[in-house]
N, C-alpha and C positions, 0 to 999 in steps of 0.2 A: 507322215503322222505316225506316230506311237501306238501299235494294235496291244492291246492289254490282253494276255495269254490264259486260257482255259480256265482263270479263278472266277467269280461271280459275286460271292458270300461272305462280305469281312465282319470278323469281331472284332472292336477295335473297342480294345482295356484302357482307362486313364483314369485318374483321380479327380482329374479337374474336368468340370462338365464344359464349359467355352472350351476347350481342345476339342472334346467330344464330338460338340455340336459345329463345330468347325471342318474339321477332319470329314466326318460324316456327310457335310453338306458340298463337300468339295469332289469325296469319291464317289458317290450320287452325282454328279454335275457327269462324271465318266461313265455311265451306266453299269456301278455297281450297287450291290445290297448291305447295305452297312448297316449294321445292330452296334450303337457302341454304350457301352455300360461301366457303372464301376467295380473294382477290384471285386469286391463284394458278389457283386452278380456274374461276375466271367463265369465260373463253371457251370455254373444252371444255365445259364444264356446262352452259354457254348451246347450244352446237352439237349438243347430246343432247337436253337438255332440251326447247329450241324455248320460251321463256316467251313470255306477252303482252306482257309488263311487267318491268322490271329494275329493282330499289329497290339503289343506288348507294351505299354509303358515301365520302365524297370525300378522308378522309386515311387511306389503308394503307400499312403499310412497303414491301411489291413493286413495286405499279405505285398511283398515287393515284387517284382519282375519274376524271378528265379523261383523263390516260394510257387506261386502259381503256373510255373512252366514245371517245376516238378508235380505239380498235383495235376496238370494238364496229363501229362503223360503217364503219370498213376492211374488214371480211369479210363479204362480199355476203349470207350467210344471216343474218346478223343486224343487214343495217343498215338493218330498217324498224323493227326494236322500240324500242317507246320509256322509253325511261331517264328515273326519279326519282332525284335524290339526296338523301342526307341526309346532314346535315350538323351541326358544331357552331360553324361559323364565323358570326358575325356582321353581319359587314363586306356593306350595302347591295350593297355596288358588284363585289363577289367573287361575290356571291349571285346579281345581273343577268347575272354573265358566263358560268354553269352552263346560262343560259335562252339567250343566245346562242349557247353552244358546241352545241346541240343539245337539253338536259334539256328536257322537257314539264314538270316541276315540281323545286320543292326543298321538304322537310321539315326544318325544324331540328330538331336536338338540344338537351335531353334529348326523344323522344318524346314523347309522350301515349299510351302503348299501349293502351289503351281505344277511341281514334278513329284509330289507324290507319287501319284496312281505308275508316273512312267518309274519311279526307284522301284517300286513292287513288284513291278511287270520282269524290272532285270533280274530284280532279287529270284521269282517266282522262276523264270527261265533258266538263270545257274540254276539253283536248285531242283530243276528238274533232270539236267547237266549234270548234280552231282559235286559244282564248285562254289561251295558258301565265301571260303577263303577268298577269291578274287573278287565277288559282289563286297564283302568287306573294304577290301582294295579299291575299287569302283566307287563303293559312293564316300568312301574318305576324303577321297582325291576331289571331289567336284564343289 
């Protein structure tokens, strides 16, 4: 079985509330703490909350993916946490630029909500490793 590595505390950003409420209820099912909110609420949520981890939607009407992970990292209490996004973009070269801007990982959409908690766990453990680029590699391929 799958041990989920030293996170606890997820934020998890979406627009659409059934993702939310989905997501949330299935990382809870893993003995996590999931706050998830929308685009709107991430930085106040995040600055109450304090997550380990912030699972990232990258196209919302208010502010997008990347908007928000730069303001993430703009305000000093939140800018060691480290942001996964997901995503339903395709595009190789769009996906590499998520890993440059900062993200430790990208998760495409649709899901697998069954191996969530274990894609975070891998994500969580390169990046503690140091290697976002192979977790890239890793969950493309699956």
């Amino acid at each position: 079985m799958f041990h989920i590595p030293t996170f606890k505390r997820i934020l998890c950003v979406d627009d659409e509330e059934i993702f939310r409420v989905v997501v949330s209820k299935m990382l809870e099912k893993d003995g996590l703490d999931v706050k998830a909110v929308s685009d709107v609420d991430a930085i106040a949520t995040a600055l109450e909350f304090k997550p380990d981890i912030i699972l990232l939607d990258v196209q919302m009407p208010k502010f997008d993916g990347l908007q928000l992970l730069e303001m993430i990292r703009g305000t000093e209490a939140l800018s060691r946490i480290p942001v996964v996004f997901i995503t339903g973009v395709d595009d190789e070269k769009q996906l590499n630029s998520y890993l440059k801007r900062g993200a430790i990982g990208v998760i495409p959409k649709p899901l697998n909500l069954g191996r969530l908690s274990c894609a975070l766990g891998v994500i969580w453990h390169h990046y503690q490793r140091a290697f976002p680029q192979f977790v890239y590699n890793f969950l493309r391929r699956s």
